[in-house]
N, C-alpha and C positions, 0 to 999 in steps of 0.2 A: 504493500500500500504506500508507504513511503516512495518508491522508487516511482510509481504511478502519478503520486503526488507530488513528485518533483517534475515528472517530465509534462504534468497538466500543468504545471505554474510557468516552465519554461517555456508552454508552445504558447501560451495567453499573454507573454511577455515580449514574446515574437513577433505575437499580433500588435498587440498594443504600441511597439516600440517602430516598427515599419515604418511610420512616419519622420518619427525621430532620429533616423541613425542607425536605429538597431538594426538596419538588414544591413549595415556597413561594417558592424563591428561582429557581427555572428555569423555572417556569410562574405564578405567581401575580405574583411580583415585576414583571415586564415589562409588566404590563399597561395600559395607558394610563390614567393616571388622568384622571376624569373629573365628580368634583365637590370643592368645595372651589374651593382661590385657588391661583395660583401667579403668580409674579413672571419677568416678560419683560422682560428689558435691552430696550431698542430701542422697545419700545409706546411710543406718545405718550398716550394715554388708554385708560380699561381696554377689554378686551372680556369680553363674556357668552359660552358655547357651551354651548346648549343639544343634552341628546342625546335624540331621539326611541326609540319601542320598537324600533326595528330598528338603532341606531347609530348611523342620520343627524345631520351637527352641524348644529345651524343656528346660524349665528355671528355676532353685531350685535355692530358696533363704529361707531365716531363719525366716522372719516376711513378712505379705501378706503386709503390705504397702513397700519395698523393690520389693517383688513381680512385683506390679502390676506397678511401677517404669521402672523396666526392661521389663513389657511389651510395655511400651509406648515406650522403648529405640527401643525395637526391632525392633515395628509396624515403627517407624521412618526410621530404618534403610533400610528395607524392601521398604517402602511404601511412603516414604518422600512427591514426588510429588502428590500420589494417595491422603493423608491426605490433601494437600494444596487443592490441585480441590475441592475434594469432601468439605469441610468447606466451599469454595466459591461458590460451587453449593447452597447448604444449606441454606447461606447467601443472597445469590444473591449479590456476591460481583467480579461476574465472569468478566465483563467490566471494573474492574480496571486494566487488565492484559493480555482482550482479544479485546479489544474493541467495537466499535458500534456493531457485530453481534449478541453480546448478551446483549445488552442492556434490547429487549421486556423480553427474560427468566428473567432477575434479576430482570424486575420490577413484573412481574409473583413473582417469589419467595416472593419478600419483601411483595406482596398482600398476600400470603396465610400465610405469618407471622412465617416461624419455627424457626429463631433465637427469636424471640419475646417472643414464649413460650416456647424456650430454656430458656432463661433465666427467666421466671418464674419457671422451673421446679429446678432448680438449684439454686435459690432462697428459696425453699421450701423443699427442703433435709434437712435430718436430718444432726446433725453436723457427723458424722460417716459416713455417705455415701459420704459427700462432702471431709472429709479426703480423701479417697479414690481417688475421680476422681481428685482429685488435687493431685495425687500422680504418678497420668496415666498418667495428663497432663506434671507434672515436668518430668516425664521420654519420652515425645515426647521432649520436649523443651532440654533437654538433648541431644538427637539424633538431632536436628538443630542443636547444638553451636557444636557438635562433626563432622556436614554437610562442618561448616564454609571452604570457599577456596577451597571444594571437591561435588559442590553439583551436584545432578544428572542432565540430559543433557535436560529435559523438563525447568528447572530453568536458564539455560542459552539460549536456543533460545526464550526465552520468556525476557530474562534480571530481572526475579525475585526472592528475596531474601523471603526465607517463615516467616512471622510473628511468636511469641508467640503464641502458645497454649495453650488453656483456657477448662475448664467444660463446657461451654456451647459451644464449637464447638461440641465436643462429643454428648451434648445430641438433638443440630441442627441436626446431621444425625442420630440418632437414629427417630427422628422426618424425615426426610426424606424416611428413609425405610417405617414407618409408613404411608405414603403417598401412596408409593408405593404399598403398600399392602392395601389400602383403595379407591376405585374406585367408591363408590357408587352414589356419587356426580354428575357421568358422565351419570350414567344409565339414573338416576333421569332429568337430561335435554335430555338424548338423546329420552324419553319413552314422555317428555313434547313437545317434537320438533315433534315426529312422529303424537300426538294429532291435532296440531295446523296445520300440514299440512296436513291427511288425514279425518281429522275430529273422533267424539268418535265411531260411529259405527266400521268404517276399522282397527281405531287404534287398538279398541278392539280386533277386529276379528286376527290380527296380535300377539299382547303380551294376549291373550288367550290361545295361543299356546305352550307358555312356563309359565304364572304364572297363578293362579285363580285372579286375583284381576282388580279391577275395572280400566282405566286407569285415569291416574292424573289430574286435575283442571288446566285450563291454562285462565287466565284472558284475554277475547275478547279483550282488548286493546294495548295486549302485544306482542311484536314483536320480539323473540326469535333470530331467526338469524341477526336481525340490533342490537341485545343487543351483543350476543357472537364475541368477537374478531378474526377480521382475523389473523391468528398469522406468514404467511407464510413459506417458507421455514425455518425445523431445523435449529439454528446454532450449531448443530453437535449432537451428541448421547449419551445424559444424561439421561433418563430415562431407568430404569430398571424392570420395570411392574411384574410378577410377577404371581408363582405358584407353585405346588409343590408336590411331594409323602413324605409317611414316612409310616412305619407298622411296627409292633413289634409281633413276635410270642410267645406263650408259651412252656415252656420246655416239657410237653407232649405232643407238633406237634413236638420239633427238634431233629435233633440224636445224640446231644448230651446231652441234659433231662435239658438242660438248656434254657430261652430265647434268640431270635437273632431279634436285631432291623435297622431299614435300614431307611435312609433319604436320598431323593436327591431333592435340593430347586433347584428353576426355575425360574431362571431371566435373562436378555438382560446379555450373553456373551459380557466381555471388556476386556481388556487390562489396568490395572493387576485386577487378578479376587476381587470380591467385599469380597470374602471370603480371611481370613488370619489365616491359620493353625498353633495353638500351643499346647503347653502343659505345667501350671501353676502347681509349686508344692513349697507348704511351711503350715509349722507346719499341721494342719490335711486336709488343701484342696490339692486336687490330682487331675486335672482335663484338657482334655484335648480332644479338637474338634476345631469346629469351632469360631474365633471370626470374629467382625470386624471392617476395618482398621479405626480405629479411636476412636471406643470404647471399653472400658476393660472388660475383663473376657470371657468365652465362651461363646454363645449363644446357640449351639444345641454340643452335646458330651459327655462325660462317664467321670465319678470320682470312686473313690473306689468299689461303693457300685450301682450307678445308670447309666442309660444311657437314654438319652431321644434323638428324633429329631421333627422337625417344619416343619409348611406345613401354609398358610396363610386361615385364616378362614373366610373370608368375612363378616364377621361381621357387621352390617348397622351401622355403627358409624359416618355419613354424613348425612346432611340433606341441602338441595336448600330450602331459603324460597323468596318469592316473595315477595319484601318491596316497600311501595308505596309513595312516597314524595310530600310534601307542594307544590302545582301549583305555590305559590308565594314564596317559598325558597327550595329549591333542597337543602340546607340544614338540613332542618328537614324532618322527615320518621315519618307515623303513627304508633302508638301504641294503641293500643285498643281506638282509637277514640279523641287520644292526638297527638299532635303534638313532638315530641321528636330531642331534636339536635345530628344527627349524628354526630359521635368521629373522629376525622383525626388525625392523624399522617404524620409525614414528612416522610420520607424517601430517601433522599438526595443519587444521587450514581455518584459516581465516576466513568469517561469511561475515558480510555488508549485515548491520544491525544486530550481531551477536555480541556481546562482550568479550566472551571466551574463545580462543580457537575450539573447532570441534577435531577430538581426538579421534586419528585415521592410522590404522596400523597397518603394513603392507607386513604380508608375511611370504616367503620364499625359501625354496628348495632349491638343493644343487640344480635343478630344471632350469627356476628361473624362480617368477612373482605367481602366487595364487590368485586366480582368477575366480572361483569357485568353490565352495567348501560344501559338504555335509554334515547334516546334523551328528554327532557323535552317538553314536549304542549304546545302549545298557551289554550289549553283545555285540562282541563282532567287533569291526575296523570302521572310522569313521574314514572319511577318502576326499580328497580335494583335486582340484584337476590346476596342476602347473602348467606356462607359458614358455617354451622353450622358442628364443628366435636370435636369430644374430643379429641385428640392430642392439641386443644387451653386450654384446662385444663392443670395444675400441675399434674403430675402423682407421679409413686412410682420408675421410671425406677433401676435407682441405686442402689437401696438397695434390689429392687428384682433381679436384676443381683446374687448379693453376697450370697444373700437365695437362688436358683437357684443353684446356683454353687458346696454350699455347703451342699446342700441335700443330707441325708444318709437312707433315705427311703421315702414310698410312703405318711404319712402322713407328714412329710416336704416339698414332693416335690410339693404335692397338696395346701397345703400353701401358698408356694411362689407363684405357678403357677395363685391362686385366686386373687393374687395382681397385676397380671401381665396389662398395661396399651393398648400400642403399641407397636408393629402393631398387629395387632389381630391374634392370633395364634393358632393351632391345637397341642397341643401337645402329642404325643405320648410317653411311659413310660416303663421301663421295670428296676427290681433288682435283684442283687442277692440272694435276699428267692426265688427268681422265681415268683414276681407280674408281672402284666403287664398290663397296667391300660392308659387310655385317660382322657387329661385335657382343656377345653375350657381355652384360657389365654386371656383373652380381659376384657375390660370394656363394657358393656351391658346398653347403654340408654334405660329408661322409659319415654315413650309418652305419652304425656294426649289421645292421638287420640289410642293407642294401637299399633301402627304401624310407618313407617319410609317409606314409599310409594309416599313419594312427588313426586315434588315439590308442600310446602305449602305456602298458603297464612298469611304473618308474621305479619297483623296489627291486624287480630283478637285476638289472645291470645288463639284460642282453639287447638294450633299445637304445643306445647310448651312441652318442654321436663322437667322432672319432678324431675331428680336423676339418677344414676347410680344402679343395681341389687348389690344384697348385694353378696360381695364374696361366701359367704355358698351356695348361692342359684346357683350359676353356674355349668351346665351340666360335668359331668363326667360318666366315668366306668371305674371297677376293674374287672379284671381277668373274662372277658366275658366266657359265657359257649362256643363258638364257639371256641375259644383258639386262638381268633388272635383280633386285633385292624389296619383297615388301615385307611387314610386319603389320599384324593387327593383333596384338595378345595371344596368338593361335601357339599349337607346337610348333618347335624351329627344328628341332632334331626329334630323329625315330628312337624305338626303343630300343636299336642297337648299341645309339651313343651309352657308354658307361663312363661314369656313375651316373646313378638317377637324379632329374633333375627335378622332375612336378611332373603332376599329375592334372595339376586343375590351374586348366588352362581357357579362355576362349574355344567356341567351338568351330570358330574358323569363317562364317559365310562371311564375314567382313571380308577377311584376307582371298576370299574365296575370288569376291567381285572384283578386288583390286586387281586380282592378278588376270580376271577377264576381260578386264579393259586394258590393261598392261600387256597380255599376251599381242592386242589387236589392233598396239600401235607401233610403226613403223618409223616415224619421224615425228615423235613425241614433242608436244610445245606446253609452253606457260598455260596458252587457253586447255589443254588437255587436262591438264594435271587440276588447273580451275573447277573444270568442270565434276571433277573424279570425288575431289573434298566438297563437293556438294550433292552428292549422288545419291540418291533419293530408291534406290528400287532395294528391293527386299528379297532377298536370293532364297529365305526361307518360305519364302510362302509359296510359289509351285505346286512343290509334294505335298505341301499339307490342304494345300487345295484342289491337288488332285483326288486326295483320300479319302475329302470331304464328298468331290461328286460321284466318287465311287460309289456311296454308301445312301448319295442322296436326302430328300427332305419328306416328309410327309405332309406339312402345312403351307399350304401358300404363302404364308410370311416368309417359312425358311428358304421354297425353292426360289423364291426371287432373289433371296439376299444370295444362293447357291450360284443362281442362275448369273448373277452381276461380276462375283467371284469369279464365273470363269471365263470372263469376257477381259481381266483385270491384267494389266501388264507387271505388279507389285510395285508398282510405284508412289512409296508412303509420302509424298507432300503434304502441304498444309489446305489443300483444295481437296484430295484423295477420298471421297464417297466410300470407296472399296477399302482405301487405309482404316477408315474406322472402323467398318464390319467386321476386318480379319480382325482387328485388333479386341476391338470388345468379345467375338466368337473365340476367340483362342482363350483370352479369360475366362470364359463361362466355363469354356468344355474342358478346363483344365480344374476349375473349383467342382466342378458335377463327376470328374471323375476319380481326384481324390479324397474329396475334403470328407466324405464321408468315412472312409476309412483311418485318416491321421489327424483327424480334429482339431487339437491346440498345434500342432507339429505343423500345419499345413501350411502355415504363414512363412515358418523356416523353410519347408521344404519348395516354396513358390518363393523362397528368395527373398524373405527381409530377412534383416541381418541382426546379429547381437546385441549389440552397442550403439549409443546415440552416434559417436564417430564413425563408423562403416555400416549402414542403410541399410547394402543390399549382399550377400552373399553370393556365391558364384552362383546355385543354385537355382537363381533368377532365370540363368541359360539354359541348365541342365534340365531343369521340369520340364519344360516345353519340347525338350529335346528324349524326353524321357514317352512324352506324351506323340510325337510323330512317330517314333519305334513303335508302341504300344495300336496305333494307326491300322496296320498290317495285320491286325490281329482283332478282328472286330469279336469276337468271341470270347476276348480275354474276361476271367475276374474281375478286372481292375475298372472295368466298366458298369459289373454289378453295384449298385446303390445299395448296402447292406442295411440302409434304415429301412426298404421296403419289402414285402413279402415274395414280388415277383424277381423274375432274374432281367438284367438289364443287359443287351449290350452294345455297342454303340453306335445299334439306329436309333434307339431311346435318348443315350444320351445326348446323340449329334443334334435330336430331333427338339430338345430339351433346350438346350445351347442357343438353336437357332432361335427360337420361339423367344429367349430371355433377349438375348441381343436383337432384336427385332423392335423389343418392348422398351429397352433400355434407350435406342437409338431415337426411337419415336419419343420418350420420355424428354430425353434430354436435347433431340435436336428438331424437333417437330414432325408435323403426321406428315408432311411430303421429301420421301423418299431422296430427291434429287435435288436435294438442300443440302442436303447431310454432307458435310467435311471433317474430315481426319482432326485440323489445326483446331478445331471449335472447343474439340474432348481436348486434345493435347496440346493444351494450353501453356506457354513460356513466362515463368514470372521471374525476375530477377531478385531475389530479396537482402534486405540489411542485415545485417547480427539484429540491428533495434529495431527491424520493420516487423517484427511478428510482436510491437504493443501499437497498439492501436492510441491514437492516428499518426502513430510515426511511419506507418506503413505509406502512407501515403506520402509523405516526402521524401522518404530514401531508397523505396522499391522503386521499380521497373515493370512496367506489363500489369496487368498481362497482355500478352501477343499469342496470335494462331502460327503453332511451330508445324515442324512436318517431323518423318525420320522412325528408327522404331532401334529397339537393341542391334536387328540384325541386318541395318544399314550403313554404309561407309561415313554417311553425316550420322551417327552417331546417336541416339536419344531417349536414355532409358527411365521408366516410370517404374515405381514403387507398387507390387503385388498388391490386388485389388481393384475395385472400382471405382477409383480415381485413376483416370487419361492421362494428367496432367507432367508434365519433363520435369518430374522431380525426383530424378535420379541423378545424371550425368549427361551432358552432351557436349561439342565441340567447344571449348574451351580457347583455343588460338588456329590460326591456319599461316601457314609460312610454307612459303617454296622459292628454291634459292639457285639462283642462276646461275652455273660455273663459266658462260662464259663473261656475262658480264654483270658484277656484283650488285650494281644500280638499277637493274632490271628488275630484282628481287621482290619480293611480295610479301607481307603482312598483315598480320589483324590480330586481338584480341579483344575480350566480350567484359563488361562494355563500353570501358574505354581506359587510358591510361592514369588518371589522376583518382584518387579517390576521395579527394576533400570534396564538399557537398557546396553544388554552388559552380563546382570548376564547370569550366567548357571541354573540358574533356574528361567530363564523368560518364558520359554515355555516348559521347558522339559516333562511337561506332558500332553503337547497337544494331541500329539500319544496316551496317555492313554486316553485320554478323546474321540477319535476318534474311538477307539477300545473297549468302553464302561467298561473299566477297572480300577484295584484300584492299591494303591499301601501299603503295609505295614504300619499299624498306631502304634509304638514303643509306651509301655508304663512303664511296668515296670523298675527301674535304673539301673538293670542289663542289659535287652535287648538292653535301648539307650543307655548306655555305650558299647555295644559290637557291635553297628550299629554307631557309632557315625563319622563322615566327620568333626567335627571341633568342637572345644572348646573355648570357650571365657570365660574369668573372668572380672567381675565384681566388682569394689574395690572400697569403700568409697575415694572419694577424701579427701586429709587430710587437 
């Protein structure tokens, strides 16, 4: 109530002051200034930052520790509140500022530990690389004291003043991204939950469908859903989940006889985007793409000589193990037949309106942090389920940043790449000799067991992980004979490669399309590749609309909606009649054919996910993918409706399905048939962290807009299981393709737009482009940005 009644006094005082000033001093005042001089304690020599027409800085200084100074200055400028949140998501320090509603997230957070092994990894840096981030950090902290009296409008409805920035906020969200691109964890209890409630035959008979492998061990005493926490409703929309395209051609597919490489990553659209567009240039690094806000240097984008982009690899870098405790101390866990005292940690958190910290104790096992506990027995073993991931290791993040960045060919780039820690990553590659070459960038666990297929049983000692693969030994290719390289989350290597890498992976129809438009270009150009990152058709729907009219309709409502279906080219736009049908019928026929069987389970097993931080589980894929198999087999069980007397199979249900989505469509989009659009259901809302209170929604949201796209589209657009339509899952996040033969050709966007202060001109200016599946100008060379140049800033050692 407080926090309601602060932010009702500040929107009234908003009003009230608009005449006076106040829209000068709350929305004008904050804004980053951007030409002129200013003075930076710490610079050793000046820097220039130049801002392109969409915001981009490009920023030339004379020594990379100045450099990357004025990166941090900039990201600040830009980003101010975006770097506060996201450090407190991170932390799980979000309840000092927002109170009780996110209390359960922070203590979430502080269990899974990533400021913990932030700060071991930044403990564990070399002395040169922590130069460095302590060069990013003094140039955020620069951008605060320059904030002082001026700060943006998220920092005064909240009455918060941003803390010092440190190294280890940095590599807490770099640790966060890694989370986000690490899901395996989820599968692993979602694959254990399905066991335990359909028993091993059905389970099987269900994840046989999508993997060969046996399903998991679940200990008869153990009681999965009284272990996993109720977490109830979000408190608002912090997770970013997580996918991606990238492909790189060779100069003998393009017309201009040089390589063209293209990346568009895939994550829960925010408000301001995750991605923060620069371009770093001092003594021989030249380079300029994607960073982000909080950490220094690029992540995916071109320097002189290279261009690479990212796409997340799935990589099994998680493991559940099932730990079993002392009947007579719930504080020791066996260990191969010993007693061992589980490790605790405090973790003390501070909530907005408490007097006291509320005491939060993270309790962990040689595994890792418990995520889960059972009630302890009068009899028997009480059992908790440990987090095993290598993100709790020290990595290399930083210094592979720098190698990374400053690669000048493909055995450098392949270098770094082999060092690369988290999030596990697909990297694509392409230079001006005209290579163009793929790089697994991940750390790769070795298993005593050979495999990563839990959850395992943690007391024995035969499930224990062994070592990391040695760099050298990590999967690549150079200059394939097919003349192209794509990735979309799919598998990269068979299951001949050893050691095992993952299991749960994408199921490919992304990669499927890319590479059938790839196959069928000959002298490939910019407008190709344009067109490809905005590709609309739906490679899954086919089959499943072929085995639809196989089976046919019995009601005049279904065979028309059948009849429309197979007239349909899968082309999911935001005009697509037929995008909405398949999409609402595929929901139906997938709630009518399980939910009667797996009840509370059925939400996990249609893919929502655990955690306020990751939405959706892989399983969002695999159901559907579970339910085309099951297609072929109209006769199956799995069709029977076990709440009713008759047996069901799936002409009942299809017929079931049809009739609901017939009803739903007419519901929701009116009685004539030929109104109906895909974009209407699957609605685009941009949202604040503050737009889910009312009426701040309405000054810091976006949209809604009518989007197009579906999970198993190249534009990317995934929705939350259920009957909510709406892209509130993940979708196209940036689009960049990058010209080897000439660098100012280049192209760009991110969603939805570069600044995030409230007020800027380029808070949203490229929504439109992002809505219209377009790029904008990526300026590189210093003639171009000086001759595109909206503003100019210096940079000057304070004296």
């Amino acid at each position: 109530m407080k926090l309601l009644m602060r932010i009702l006094v500040v929107v009234l005082v908003m009003v009230a002051a608009l005449a006076g000033g106040g829209y000068y001093y709350l929305i004008v005042r904050p804004q980053p200034q951007t030409g002129g001089e200013l003075k930076l304690a710490g610079l050793k020599a000046p820097v220039k930052v130049i801002r392109d027409p969409w915001g981009v800085s490009h920023i030339y200084a004379q020594n990379e520790q100045d450099l990357l100074m004025a990166q941090g200055f900039v990201q600040a400028q830009d980003r101010l509140w975006q770097l506060e949140s996201n450090r407190r998501l991170a932390a799980g320090r979000l309840s000092e500022i927002l109170g009780e509603k996110t209390l359960a997230l922070d203590k979430l957070m502080r269990t899974f530990g990533l400021m913990r092994a932030a700060r071991d990894e930044v403990a564990a840096c070399d002395p040169a690389a922590k130069k460095l981030l302590n060069a990013f950090a003094d140039g955020i902290n620069a951008g605060i004291a320059a904030s002082a009296g001026r700060l943006p409008l998220e920092f005064r409805l909240l009455g918060v003043t941003p803390q010092p920035w440190t190294p280890e906020d940095s590599m807490a969200w770099a640790k966060f991204m890694a989370l986000s691109g690490s899901k395996n964890w989820q599968e692993e209890i979602v694959r254990a939950m399905l066991v335990q409630k359909l028993g091993d035959a059905k389970a099987a008979d269900l994840l046989g469908r999508i993997q060969d492998a046996a399903p998991p061990i679940v200990p008869p005493e153990l009681d999965l859903g009284a272990m996993l926490p109720r977490l109830g409703d979000a408190p608002g929309q912090f997770g970013l989940g997580g996918a991606s395209n990238n492909w790189v051609v060779h100069g003998a597919r393009t017309a201009t006889g040089a390589p063209l490489l293209a990346n568009d990553m895939h994550i829960a659209l925010r408000i301001p985007s995750v991605w923060h567009e620069v371009h770093l240039v001092a003594g021989d690094l030249d380079v300029i793409g994607l960073s982000l806000a909080g950490v220094p240097y690029v992540i995916a984008g071109h320097n002189q000589d290279i261009a690479w982009g990212i796409t997340f690899a799935y990589t099994d870098l998680q493991d559940i193990y099932y730990e079993r405790f002392d009947p007579q101390n719930p504080d020791r866990y066996e260990v191969e037949g010993r007693w061992e005292p589980v490790a605790v940690i405090d973790e003390p958190i501070l909530v907005k309106g408490r007097k006291d910290p509320v005491a939060h104790k993270v309790r962990i096992t040689r595994h890792g942090p418990l995520i889960a506990a059972d009630v302890p027995k009068a009899k028997g073993f009480a059992h908790g389920l440990a987090l095993k991931w290598s993100a709790h290791d020290p990595g290399d993040m930083a210094a592979t940043l720098y190698r990374l960045n400053h690669a000048r060919n493909w055995e450098d780039f392949k270098a770094a790449a082999q060092r690369w820690c988290e999030p596990a990553i697909n990297l694509v590659y392409a230079d001006r000799a005209g290579n163009i070459a793929y790089a697994l960038a991940s750390r790769v666990p070795l298993r005593a067991k050979g495999h990563g297929r839990g959850p395992f049983e943690g007391w024995t000692g035969d499930n224990e992980w062994t070592g990391y693969l040695a760099p050298a030994q990590k999967p690549f290719i150079l200059n394939p004979a097919r003349g192209f390289v794509a990735t979309a989350n799919h598998r990269i290597v068979d299951d001949a490669f050893v050691p095992y890498i993952s299991q749960d992976y994408s199921l490919g129809y992304r990669a499927a399309r890319i590479n059938q438009v790839l196959d069928g270009l000959t002298a490939a150009t910019m407008d190709d590749f344009r067109r490809l990152q905005g590709d609309y058709r739906n490679p899954a729907a086919g089959p499943l609309i072929a085995a639809f009219n196989a089976v046919g309709a019995k009601s005049a409502e279904g065979h028309g909606l059948l009849e429309r279906l197979g007239r349909w080219d899968g082309t999911m736009g935001p005009d697509s009649g037929e995008g909405a049908i398949f999409a609402v019928l595929c929901q139906r026929l997938l709630a009518n054919t399980f939910a009667d069987e797996l009840g509370e389970l059925s939400e996990r097993f249609f893919g929502v996910g655990l955690t306020y931080v990751e939405p959706l589980n892989r399983f969002v894929e695999y159901a559907p993918a579970i339910l085309q198999s099951l297609l072929a087999e109209p006769q199956s069980p799995w069709f029977d409706d076990v709440g009713t007397p008759d047996r069901e199979t799936l002409a009942e249900i299809l017929d079931k399905s049809l009739n609901q989505t017939h009803a739903l469509l007419t519901e929701r989009l009116g009685q004539d048939p030929s109104t109906w659009r895909w974009g209407r259901l699957h609605t685009v809302e941009l949202p604040h962290p503050l737009g889910t209170v009312k009426p701040l929604d309405r000054i810091f949201n976006l949209g809604p807009f009518e989007g197009g796209g579906h999970f198993a589209t190249v534009w990317q657009s995934a929705v939350m299981p259920g009957g909510d339509f709406k892209l509130n899952g993940w979708s196209v996040s940036n689009r960049h393709i990058y010209d080897l033969k000439d660098w100012d050709r280049s192209l760009g966007a991110i969603v939805p737009g570069q600044c995030g202060v409230y007020g800027s001109p380029h808070y949203s200016d490229q929504m439109d482009i992002w809505r219209q599946g377009g790029h904008h100008l990526l300026c590189y060379s210093r003639q171009k940005v000086e001759k595109e140049a909206k503003a100019v800033l210096a940079l000057v050692p304070a004296p």
